[in-house]
FISE-700082 format. One record per residue (C-alpha): residue number from 1; residue in three letters; y, x, z. Coordinates in nm, 4 decimals. Layout:
! FISE-700082
+-----+---------+----------+----------+----------+
: num : residuo :    north :     east :       up :
+-----+---------+----------+----------+----------+
: NUM :     ALA :        Y :        X :        Z :
...
+-----+---------+----------+----------+----------+
END
This chain:
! FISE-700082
+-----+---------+----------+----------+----------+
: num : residuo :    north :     east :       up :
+-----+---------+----------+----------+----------+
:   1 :     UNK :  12.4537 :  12.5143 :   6.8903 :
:   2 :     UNK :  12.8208 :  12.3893 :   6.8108 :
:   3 :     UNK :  12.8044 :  12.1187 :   6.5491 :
:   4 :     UNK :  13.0778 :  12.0369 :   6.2713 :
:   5 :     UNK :  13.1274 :  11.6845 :   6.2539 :
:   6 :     UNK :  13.2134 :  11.5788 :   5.9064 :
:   7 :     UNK :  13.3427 :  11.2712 :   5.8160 :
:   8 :     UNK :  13.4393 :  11.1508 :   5.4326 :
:   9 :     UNK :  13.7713 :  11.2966 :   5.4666 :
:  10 :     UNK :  13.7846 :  11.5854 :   5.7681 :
:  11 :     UNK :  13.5382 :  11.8330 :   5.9159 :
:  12 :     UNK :  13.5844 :  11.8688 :   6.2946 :
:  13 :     UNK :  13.4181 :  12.1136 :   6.5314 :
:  14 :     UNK :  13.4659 :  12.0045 :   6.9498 :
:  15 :     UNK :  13.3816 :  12.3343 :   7.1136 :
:  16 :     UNK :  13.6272 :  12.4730 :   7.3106 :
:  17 :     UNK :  13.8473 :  12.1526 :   7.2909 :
:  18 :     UNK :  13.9270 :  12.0301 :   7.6765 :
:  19 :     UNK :  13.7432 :  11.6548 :   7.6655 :
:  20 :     UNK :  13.7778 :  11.4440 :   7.9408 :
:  21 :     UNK :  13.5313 :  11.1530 :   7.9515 :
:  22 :     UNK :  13.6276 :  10.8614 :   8.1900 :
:  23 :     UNK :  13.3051 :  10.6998 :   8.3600 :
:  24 :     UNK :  13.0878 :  10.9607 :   8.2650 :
:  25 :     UNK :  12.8159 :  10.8598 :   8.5072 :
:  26 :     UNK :  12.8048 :  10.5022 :   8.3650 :
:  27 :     UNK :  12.5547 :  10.4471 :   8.0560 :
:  28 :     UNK :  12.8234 :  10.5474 :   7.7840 :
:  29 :     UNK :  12.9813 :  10.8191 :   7.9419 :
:  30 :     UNK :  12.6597 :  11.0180 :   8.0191 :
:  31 :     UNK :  12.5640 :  10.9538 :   7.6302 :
:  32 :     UNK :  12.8816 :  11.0886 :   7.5775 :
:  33 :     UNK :  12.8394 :  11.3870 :   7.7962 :
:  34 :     UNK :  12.4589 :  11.4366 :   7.6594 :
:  35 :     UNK :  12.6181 :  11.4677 :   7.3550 :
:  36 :     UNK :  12.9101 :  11.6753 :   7.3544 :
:  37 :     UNK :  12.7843 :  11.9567 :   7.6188 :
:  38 :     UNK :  12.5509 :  12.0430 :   7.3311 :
:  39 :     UNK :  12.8615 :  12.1195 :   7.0844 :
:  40 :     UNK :  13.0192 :  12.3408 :   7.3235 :
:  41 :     UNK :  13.2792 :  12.1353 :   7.4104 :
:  42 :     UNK :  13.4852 :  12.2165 :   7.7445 :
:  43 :     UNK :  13.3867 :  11.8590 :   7.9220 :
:  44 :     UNK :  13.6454 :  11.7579 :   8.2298 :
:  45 :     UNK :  13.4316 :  11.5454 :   8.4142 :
:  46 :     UNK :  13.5852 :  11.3642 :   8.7784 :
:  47 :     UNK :  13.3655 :  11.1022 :   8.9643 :
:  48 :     UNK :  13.4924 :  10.7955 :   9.1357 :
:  49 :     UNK :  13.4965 :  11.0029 :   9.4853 :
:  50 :     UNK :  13.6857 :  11.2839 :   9.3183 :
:  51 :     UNK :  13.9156 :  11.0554 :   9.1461 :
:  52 :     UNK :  14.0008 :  10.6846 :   9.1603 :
:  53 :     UNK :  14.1223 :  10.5785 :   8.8149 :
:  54 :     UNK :  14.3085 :  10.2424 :   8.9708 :
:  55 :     UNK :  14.5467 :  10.5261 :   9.1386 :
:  56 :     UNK :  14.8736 :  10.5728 :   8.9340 :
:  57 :     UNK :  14.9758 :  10.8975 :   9.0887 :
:  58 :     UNK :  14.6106 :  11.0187 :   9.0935 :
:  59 :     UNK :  14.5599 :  10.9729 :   8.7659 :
:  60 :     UNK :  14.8784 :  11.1648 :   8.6591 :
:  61 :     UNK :  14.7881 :  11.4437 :   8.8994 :
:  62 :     UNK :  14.4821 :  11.4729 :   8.7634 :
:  63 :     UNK :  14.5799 :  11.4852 :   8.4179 :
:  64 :     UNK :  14.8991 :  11.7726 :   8.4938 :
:  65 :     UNK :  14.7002 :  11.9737 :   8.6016 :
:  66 :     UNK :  14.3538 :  11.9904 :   8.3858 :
:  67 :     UNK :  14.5493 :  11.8930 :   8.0624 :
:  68 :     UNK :  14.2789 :  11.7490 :   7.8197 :
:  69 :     UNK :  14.3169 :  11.7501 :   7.4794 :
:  70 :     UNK :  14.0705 :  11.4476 :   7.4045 :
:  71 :     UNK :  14.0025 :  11.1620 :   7.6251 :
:  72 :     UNK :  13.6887 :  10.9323 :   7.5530 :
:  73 :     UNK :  13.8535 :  10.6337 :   7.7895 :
:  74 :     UNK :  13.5080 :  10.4887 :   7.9133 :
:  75 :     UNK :  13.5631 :  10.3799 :   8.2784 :
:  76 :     UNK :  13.5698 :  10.0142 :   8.3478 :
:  77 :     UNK :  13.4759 :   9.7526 :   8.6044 :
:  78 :     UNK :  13.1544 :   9.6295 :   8.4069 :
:  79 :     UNK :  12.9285 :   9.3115 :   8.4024 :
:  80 :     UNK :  12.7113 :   9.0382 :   8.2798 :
:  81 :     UNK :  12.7975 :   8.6771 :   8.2205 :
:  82 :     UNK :  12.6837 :   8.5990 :   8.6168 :
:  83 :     UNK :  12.9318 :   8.9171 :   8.8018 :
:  84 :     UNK :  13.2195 :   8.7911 :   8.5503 :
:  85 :     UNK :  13.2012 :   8.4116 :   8.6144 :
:  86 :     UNK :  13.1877 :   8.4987 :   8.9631 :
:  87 :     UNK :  13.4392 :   8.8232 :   9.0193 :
:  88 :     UNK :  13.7025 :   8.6815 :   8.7347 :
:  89 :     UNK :  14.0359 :   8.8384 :   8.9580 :
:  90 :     UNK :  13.8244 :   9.2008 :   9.0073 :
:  91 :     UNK :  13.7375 :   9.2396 :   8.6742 :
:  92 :     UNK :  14.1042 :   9.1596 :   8.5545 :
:  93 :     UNK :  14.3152 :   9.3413 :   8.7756 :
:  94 :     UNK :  14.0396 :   9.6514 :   8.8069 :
:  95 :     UNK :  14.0563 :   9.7226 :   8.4290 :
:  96 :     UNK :  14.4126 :   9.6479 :   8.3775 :
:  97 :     UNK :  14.5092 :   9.9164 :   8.6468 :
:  98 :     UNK :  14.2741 :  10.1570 :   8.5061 :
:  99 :     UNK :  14.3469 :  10.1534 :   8.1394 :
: 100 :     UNK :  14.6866 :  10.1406 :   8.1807 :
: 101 :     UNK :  14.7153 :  10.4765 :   8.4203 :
: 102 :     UNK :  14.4921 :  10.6623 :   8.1766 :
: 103 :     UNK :  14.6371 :  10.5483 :   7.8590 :
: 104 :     UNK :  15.0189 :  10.6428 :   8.0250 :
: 105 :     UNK :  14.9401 :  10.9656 :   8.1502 :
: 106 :     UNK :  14.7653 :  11.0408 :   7.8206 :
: 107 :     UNK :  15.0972 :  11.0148 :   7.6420 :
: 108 :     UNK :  15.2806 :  11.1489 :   7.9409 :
: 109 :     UNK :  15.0561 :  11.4788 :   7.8960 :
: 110 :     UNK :  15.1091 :  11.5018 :   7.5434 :
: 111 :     UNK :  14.6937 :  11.4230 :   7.4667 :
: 112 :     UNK :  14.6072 :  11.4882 :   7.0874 :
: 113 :     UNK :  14.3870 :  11.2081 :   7.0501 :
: 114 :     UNK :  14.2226 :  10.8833 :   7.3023 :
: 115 :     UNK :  13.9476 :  10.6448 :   7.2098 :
: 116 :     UNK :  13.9578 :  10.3479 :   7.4171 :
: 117 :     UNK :  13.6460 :  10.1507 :   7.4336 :
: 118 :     UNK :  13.7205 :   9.7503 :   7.4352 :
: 119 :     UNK :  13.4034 :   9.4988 :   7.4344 :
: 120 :     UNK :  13.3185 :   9.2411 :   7.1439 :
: 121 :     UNK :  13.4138 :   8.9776 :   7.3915 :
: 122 :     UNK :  13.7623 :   9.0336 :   7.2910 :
: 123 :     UNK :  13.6814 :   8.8305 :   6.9782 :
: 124 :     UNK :  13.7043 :   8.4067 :   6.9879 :
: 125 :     UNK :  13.4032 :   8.2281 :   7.0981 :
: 126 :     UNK :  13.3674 :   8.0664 :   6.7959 :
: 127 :     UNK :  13.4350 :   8.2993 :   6.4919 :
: 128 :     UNK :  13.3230 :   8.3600 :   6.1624 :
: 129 :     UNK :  13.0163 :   8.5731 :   6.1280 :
: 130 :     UNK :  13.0587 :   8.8629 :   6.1228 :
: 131 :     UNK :  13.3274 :   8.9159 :   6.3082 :
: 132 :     UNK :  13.5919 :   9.1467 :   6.1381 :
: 133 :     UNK :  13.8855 :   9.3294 :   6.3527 :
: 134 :     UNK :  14.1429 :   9.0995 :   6.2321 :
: 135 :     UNK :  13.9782 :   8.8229 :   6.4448 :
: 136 :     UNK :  14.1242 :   8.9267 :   6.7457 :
: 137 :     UNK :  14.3387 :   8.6762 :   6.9283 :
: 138 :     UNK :  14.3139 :   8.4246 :   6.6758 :
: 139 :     UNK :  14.1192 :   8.1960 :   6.8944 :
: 140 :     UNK :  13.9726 :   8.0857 :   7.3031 :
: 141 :     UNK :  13.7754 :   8.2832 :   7.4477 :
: 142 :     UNK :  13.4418 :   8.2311 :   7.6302 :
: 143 :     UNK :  13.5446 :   8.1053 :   7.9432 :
: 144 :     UNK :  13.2737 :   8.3157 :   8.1868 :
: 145 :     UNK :  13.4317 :   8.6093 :   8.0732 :
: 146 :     UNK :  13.7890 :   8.5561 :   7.9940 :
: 147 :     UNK :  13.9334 :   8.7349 :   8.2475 :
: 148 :     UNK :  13.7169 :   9.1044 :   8.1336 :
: 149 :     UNK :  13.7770 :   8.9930 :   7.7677 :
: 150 :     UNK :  14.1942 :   8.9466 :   7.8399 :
: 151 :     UNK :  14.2073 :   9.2793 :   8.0113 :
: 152 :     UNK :  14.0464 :   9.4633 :   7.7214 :
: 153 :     UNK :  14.2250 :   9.3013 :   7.4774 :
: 154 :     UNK :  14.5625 :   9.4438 :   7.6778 :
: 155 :     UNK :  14.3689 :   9.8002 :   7.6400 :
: 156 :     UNK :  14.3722 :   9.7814 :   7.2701 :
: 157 :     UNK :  14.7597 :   9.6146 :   7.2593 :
: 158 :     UNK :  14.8765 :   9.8839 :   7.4979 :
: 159 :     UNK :  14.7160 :  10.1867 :   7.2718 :
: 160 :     UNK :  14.8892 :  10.0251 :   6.9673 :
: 161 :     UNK :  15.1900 :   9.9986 :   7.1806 :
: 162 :     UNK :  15.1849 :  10.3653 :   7.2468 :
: 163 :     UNK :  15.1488 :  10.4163 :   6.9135 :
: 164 :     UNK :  15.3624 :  10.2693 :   6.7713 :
: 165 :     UNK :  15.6503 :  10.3540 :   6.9738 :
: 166 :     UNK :  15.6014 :  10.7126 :   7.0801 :
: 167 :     UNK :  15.3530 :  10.7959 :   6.7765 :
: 168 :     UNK :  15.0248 :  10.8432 :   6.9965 :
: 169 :     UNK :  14.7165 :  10.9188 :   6.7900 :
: 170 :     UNK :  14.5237 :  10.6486 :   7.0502 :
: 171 :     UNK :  14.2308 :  10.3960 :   6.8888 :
: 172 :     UNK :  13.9793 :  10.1666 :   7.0203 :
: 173 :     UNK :  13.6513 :  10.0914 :   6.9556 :
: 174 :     UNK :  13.4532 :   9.7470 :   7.0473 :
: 175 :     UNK :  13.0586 :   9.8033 :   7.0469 :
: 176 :     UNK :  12.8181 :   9.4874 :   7.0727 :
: 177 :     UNK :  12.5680 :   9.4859 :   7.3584 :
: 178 :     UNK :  12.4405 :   9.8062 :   7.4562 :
: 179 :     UNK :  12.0993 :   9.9180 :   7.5900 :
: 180 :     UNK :  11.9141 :  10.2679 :   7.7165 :
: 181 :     UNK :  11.9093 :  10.5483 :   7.9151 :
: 182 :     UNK :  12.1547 :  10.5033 :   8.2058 :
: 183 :     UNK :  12.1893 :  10.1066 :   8.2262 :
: 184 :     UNK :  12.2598 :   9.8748 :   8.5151 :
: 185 :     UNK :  11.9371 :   9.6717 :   8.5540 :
: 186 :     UNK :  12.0778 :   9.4903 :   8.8324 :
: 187 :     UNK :  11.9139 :   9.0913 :   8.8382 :
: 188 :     UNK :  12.2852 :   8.9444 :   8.8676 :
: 189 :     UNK :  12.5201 :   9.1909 :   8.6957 :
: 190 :     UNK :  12.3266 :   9.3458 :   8.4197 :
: 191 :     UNK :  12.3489 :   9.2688 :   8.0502 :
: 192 :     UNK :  12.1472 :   9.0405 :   7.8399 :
: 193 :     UNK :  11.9125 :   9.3840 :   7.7528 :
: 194 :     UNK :  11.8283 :   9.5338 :   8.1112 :
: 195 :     UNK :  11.8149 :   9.1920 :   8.2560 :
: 196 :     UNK :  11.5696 :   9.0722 :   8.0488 :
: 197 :     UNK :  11.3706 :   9.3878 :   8.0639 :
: 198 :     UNK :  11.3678 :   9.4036 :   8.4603 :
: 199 :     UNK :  11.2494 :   9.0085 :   8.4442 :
: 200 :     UNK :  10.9739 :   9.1164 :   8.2289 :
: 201 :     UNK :  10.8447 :   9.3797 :   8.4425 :
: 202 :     UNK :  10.8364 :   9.2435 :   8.7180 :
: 203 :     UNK :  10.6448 :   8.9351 :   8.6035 :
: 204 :     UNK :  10.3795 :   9.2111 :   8.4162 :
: 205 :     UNK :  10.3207 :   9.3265 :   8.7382 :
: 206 :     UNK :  10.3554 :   9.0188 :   8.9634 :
: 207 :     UNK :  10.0827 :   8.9213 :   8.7033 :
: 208 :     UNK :  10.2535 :   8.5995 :   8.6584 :
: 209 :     UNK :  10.2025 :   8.3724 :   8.3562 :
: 210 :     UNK :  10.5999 :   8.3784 :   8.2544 :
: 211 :     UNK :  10.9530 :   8.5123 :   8.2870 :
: 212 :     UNK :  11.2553 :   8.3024 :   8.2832 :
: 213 :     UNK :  11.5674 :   8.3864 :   8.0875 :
: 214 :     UNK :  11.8721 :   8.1971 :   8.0966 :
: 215 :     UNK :  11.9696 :   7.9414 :   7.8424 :
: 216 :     UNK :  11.8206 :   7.7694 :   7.5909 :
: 217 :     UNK :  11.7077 :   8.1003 :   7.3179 :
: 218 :     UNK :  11.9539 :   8.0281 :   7.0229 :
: 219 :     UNK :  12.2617 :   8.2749 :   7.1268 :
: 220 :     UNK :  12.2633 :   8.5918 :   6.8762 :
: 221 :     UNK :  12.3404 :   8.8925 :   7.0152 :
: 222 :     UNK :  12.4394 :   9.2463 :   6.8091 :
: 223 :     UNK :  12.2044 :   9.5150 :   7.0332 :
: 224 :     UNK :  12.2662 :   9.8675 :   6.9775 :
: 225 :     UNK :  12.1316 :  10.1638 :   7.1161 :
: 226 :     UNK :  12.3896 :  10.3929 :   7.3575 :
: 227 :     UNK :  12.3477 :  10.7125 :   7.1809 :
: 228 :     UNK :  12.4229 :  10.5751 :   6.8446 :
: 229 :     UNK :  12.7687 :  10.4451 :   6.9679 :
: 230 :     UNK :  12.8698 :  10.7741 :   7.1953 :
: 231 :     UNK :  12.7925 :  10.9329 :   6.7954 :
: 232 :     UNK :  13.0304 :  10.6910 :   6.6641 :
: 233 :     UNK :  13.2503 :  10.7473 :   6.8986 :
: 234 :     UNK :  13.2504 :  11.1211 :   6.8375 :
: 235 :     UNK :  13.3292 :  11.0624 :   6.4448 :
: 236 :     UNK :  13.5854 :  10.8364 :   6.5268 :
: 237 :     UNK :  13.7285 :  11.1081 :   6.7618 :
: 238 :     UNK :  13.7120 :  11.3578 :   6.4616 :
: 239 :     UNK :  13.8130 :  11.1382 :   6.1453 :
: 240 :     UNK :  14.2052 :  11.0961 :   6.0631 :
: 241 :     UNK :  14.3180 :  10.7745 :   6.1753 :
: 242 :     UNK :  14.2943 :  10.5170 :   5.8885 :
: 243 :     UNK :  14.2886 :  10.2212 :   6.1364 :
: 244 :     UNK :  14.3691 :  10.1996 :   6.5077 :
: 245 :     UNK :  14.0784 :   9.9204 :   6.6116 :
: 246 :     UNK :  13.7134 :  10.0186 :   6.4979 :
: 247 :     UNK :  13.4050 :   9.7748 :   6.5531 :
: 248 :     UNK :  13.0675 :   9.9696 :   6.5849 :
: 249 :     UNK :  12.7639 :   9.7917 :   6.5069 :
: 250 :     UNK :  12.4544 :   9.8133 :   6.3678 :
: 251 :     UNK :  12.5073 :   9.5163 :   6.1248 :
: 252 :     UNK :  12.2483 :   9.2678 :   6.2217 :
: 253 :     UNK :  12.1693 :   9.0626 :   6.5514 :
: 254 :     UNK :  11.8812 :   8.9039 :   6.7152 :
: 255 :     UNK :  11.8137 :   8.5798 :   6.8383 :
: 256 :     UNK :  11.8014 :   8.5923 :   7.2647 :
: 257 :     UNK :  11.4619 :   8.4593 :   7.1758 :
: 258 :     UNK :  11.3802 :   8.6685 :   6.9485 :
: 259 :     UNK :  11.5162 :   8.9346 :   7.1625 :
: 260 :     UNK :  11.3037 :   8.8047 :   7.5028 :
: 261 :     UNK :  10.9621 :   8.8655 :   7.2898 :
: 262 :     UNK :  11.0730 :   9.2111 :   7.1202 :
: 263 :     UNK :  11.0963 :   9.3544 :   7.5378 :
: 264 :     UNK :  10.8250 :   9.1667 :   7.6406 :
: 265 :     UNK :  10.5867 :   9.3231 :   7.3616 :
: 266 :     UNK :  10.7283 :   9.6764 :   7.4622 :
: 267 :     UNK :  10.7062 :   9.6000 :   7.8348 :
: 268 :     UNK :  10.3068 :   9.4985 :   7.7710 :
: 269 :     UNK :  10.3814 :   9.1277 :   7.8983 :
: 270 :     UNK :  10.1317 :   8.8589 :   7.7780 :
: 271 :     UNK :  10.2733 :   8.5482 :   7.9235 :
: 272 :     UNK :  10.5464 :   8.3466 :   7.8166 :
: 273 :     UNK :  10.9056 :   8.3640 :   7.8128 :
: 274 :     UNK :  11.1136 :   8.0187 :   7.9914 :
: 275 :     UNK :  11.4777 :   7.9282 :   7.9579 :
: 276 :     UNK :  11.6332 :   7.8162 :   8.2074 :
: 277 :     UNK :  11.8831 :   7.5664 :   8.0102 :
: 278 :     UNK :  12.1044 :   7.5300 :   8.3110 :
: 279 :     UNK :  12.2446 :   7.8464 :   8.3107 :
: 280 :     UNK :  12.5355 :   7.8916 :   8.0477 :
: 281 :     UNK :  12.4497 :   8.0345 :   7.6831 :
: 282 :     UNK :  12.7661 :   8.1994 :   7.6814 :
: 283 :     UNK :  12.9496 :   8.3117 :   7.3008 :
: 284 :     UNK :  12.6610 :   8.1825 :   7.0500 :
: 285 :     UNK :  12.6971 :   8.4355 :   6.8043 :
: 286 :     UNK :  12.8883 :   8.7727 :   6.8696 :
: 287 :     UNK :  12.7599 :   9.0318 :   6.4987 :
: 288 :     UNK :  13.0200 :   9.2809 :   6.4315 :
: 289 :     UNK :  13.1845 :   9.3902 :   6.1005 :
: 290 :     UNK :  13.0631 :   9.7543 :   6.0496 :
: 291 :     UNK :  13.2007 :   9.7861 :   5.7419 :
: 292 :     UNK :  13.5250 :  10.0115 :   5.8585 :
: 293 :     UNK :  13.3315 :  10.2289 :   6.0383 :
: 294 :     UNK :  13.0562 :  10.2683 :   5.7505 :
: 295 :     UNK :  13.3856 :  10.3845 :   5.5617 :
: 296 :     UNK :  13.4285 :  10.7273 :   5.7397 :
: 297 :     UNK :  13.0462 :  10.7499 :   5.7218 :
: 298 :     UNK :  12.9055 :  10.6549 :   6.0440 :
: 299 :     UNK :  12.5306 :  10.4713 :   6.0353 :
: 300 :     UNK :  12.3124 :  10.4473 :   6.3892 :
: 301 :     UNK :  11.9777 :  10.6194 :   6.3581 :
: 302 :     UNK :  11.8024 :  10.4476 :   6.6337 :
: 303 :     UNK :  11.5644 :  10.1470 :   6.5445 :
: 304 :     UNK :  11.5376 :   9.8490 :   6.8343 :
: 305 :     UNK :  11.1766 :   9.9180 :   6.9317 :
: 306 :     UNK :  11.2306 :  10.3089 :   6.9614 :
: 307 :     UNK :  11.5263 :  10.2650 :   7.1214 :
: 308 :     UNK :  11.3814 :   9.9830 :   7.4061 :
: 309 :     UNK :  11.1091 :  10.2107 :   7.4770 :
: 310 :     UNK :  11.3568 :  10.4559 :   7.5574 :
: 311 :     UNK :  11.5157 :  10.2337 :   7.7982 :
: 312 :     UNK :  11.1973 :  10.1645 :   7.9358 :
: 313 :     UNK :  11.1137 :  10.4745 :   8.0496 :
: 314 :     UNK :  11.4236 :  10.4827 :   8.1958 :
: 315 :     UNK :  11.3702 :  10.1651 :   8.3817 :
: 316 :     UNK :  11.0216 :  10.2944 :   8.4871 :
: 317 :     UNK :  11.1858 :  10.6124 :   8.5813 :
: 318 :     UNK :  11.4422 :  10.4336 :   8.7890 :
: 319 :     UNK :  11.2288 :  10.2584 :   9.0042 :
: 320 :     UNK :  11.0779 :  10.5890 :   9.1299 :
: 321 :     UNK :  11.4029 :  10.7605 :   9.1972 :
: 322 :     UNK :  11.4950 :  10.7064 :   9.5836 :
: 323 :     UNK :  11.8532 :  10.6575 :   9.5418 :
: 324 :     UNK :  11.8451 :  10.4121 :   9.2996 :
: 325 :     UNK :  12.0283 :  10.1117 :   9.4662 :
: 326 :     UNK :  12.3513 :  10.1262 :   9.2336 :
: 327 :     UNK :  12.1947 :  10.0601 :   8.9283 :
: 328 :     UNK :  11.8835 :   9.8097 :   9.0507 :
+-----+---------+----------+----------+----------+
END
């Protein structure tokens, strides 16, 4: 059934509109595509073998000759803390190259409308709480992951670039840390959610006494559930632009303590949780202003413990898939 999205100030139907989602395998991008095939919407859809986004001429190619209409701009070289400390040139010079050749052949093509999805590492390492859009570049970023967190903020400076000199109806979004169906639970180069939840599992069924997690417990960290932010992302698609930079959060954070014991009660772990105070804490605090997305009417639905049950069955699900090597 095609659903009208309606917004304080539009109503906006995506069936039959060409949609190309960028990195639609990745944990967004098949919320995204979950989503939208439901609404009818005519979904262009090109994996990494089919199409290498780093690949100027590619790109534009690809773009002549299927012509979308909307573009969710998804793809990205993605990581934890560990991957960017370690990878800082890759994840630069990977993202730049791909946001830039889909955001230029998007206004070479004459696309209607692009969301661009940027990271809440963009923001200073030490800002006020919560963390409004205006923050932006008013302050150093966390070191581990200033290369990934420069490269996104170029993402959102080249869609305002765009706009304002050719017009371009292009926006960006920054989420917190997401979690569910479709993560990476890789040990080194997941996020704080998946990591913790593989550590957990795997000392449940070890049937060891505890699980470390790195640092000391006191970092706060915004969590939100993927299918609430591909839904924000679809009302921000379909609402008149009022701002071109959108944070999407839930409006609340936890503790990585806090955090650590919410998976462990819904992995059934009994032990105890460790921190390993020699790894690096990273940003201490990272909660997102909501309140400019609450404005066009946008609220997630899914609550934390739902929402990591989901993602455990996914894990659990995982683990008896035989190709499953990419994303443990």
């Amino acid at each position: 059934m095609n659903e009208i999205i309606s917004t304080k100030n539009s109503t906006f139907s995506f069936a039959g509109k060409r949609t190309w989602i960028t990195g639609h395998r990745g944990m967004l991008g098949s919320a995204l595509v979950r989503s939208l095939s439901k609404e009818g919407a005519n979904l262009l859809l090109a994996s990494r073998q089919e199409l290498d986004l780093s690949n100027q001429s590619a790109v534009h190619d690809w773009v002549d000759q299927n012509r979308p209409e909307l573009i969710f701009h998804v793809g990205a070289k993605v990581g934890g803390i560990h991957a960017n400390a370690t990878y800082p040139a890759d994840f630069l010079y990977g993202n730049l190259m791909i946001q830039t050749n889909v955001i230029d052949a998007a206004h070479h093509y004459g696309v209607k409308k692009l969301v661009f999805v940027a990271s809440n590492c963009i923001y200073p390492a030490i800002a006020a709480q919560p963390i409004s859009e205006d923050s932006i570049m008013t302050g150093p970023l966390e070191n581990n992951i200033r290369s990934y967190a420069i490269s996104k903020i170029a993402g959102i400076e080249l869609c305002r670039a765009y706009r304002k000199q050719y017009g371009c109806n292009f926006i960006s979004v920054i989420p917190p840390n997401l979690y569910g169906p479709g993560d990476n639970y890789h040990l080194q180069h997941s996020h704080v959610v998946a990591g913790i939840l593989r550590r957990a599992h795997e000392a449940k069924q070890a049937g060891k006494r505890e699980f470390v997690v790195w640092g000391d417990g006191t970092p706060r960290r915004e969590i939100l559930y993927v299918d609430d932010v591909a839904e924000a992302m679809k009302c921000l698609m379909a609402a008149p632009m009022t701002h071109d930079m959108f944070n999407v959060g839930c409006g609340y954070d936890f503790s990585i303590a806090e955090l650590a014991n919410l998976i462990a009660e819904v992995v059934g772990f009994e032990g105890s949780v460790v921190y390993d105070t020699s790894k690096p804490n990273g940003t201490m605090g990272k909660l997102l202003d909501n309140s400019r997305i609450q404005a066009i009417g946008w609220r997630p639905k899914v609550d934390e413990k739902t929402g990591l049950q989901n993602a455990y069955k996914d894990f659990l699900s995982l683990l008896e898939t035989p190709n499953r090597s990419s994303r443990l």
